[in-house]
N, C-alpha and C positions, 0 to 999 in steps of 0.2 A: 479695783473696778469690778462692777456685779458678770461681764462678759468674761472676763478673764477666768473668773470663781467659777460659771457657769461652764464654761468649756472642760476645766480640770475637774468638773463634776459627774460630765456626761462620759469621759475619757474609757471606762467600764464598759459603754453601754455597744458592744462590738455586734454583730451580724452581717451577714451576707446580705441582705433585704432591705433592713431599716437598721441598721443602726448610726455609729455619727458621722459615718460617710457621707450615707441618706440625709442625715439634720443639716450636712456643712450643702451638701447640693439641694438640697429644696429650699435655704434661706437665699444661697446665691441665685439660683429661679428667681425666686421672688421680687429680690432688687433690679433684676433684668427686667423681670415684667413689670415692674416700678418704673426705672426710666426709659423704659421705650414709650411706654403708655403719660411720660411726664407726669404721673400722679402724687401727689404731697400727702405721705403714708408715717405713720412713727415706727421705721426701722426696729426700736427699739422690741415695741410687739412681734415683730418679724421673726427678732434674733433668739428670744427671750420662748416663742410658742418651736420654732423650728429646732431648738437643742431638747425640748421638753415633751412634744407631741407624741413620743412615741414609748415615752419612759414605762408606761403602765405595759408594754411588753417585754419588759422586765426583771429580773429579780435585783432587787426586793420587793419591788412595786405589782409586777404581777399576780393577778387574783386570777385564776381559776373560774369561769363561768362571767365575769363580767369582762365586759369591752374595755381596750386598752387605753381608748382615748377617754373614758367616765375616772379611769383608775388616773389618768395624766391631770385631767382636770383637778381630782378631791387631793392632789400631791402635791401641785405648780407651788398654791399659797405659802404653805411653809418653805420649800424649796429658795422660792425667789425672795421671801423676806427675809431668811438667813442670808444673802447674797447682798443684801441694800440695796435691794431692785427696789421702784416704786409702788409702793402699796396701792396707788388709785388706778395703774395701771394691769396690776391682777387679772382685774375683773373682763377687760379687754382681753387679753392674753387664754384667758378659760376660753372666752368665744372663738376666736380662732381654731384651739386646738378641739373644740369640740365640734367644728363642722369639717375639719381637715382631711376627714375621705371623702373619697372619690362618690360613694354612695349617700352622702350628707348634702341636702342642701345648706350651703351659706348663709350666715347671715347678713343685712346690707350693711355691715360694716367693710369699709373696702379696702381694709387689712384681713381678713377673713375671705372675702371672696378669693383674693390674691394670692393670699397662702392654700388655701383649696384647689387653686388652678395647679400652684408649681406643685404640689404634693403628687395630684393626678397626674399631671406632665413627667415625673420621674414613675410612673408604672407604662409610662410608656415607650415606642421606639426602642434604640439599642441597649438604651440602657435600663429599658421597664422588661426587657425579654434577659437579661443580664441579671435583673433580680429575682424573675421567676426562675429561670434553671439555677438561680445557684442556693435555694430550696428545696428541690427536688428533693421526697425521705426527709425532711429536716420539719416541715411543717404542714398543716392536716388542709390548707390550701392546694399541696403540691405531692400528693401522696409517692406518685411513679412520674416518669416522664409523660406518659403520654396524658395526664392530667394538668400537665405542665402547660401542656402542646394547646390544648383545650382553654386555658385559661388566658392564653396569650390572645390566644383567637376572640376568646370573649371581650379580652380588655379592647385587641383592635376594632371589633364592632359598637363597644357600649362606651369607652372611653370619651371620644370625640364630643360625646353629647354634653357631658359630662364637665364643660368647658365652660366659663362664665367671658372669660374679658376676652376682647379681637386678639391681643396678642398673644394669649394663649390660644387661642383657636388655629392660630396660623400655623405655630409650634408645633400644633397638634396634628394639621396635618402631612407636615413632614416626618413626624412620628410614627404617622399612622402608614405612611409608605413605607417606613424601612420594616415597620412589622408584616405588613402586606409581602415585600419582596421574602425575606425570609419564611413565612408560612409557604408561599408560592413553591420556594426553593426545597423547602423541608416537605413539602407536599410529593413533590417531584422525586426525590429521594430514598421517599417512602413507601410509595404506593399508595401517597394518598393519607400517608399516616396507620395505616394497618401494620407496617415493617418497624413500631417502635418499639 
């Protein structure tokens, strides 16, 4: 089966941030946000853009000066046809992965919006402040800590918006409290953030 092929494909693909930690929690996102919301979505796209989204960072896939989701997209086709995934479905599956950050709007496809929502949703809360320190020195997002500190900040201000369906939005803002509490606490700590 093409899911099984697919899993023992991505098996490589390890990081702190995104790798198929990330892929196994942003498709399970996804299906949450699926049946709370009772929407009649093809999993299949789900499962198929959530192990592949993030391939183009990389290697082998990794290019150098272009974006990781252009390099996931020009990859998927060969990828998933060696798999005997469905050819008419490809085409679906590239759009997903290519609106799946947080800074992309969606397209009205509403496997697309959904996969955008959980993608955003996992840079957030405990476990979006759990992907940013554990970057820290490893990636030009996260150079030192207190760049760290900064972008957590930014994500709990600009993330929220960032939100398409009610049941992400809810998510989001119990996310956006636990990163509050923790800024609050590390603020306090710090001096403000001046002591990092």
């Amino acid at each position: 089966m093409w899911k099984s092929k697919l899993l023992e494909f991505v098996k490589p693909f390890t990081h702190p941030a995104w790798g198929i930690t990330h892929f196994k929690r942003v498709y399970e996102l996804a299906i949450k946000l699926v049946e709370k919301q009772n929407l009649d979505v093809d999993r299949d796209l789900l499962f198929a853009a959530a192990y592949l989204h993030d391939i183009g960072a990389f290697e082998p896939y990794r290019q150098k000066g272009k974006d990781h989701s252009d390099v996931a997209i020009e990859n998927c086709s060969e990828i998933l046809l060696s798999m005997d995934f469905p050819e008419v479905k490809i085409d679906l599956v590239k759009d997903i992965i290519k609106s799946h950050m947080f800074h992309v709007k969606p397209s009205d496809v509403k496997e697309s919006i959904i996969f955008h929502d959980a993608d955003t949703l996992d840079f957030m809360g405990t476990i979006g402040i759990s992907r940013i320190l554990a970057i820290v020195g490893i990636e030009d997002w996260t150079p030192d800590l207190k760049s760290a500190i900064f972008l957590i900040q930014k994500f709990h201000d600009e993330l929220p918006l960032q939100l398409y369906t009610p049941i992400a939005k809810e998510i989001g803002i119990e996310r956006t409290q636990e990163m509050k509490i923790f800024l609050d606490n590390l603020a306090q700590q710090t001096n403000n953030f001046e002591l990092i």
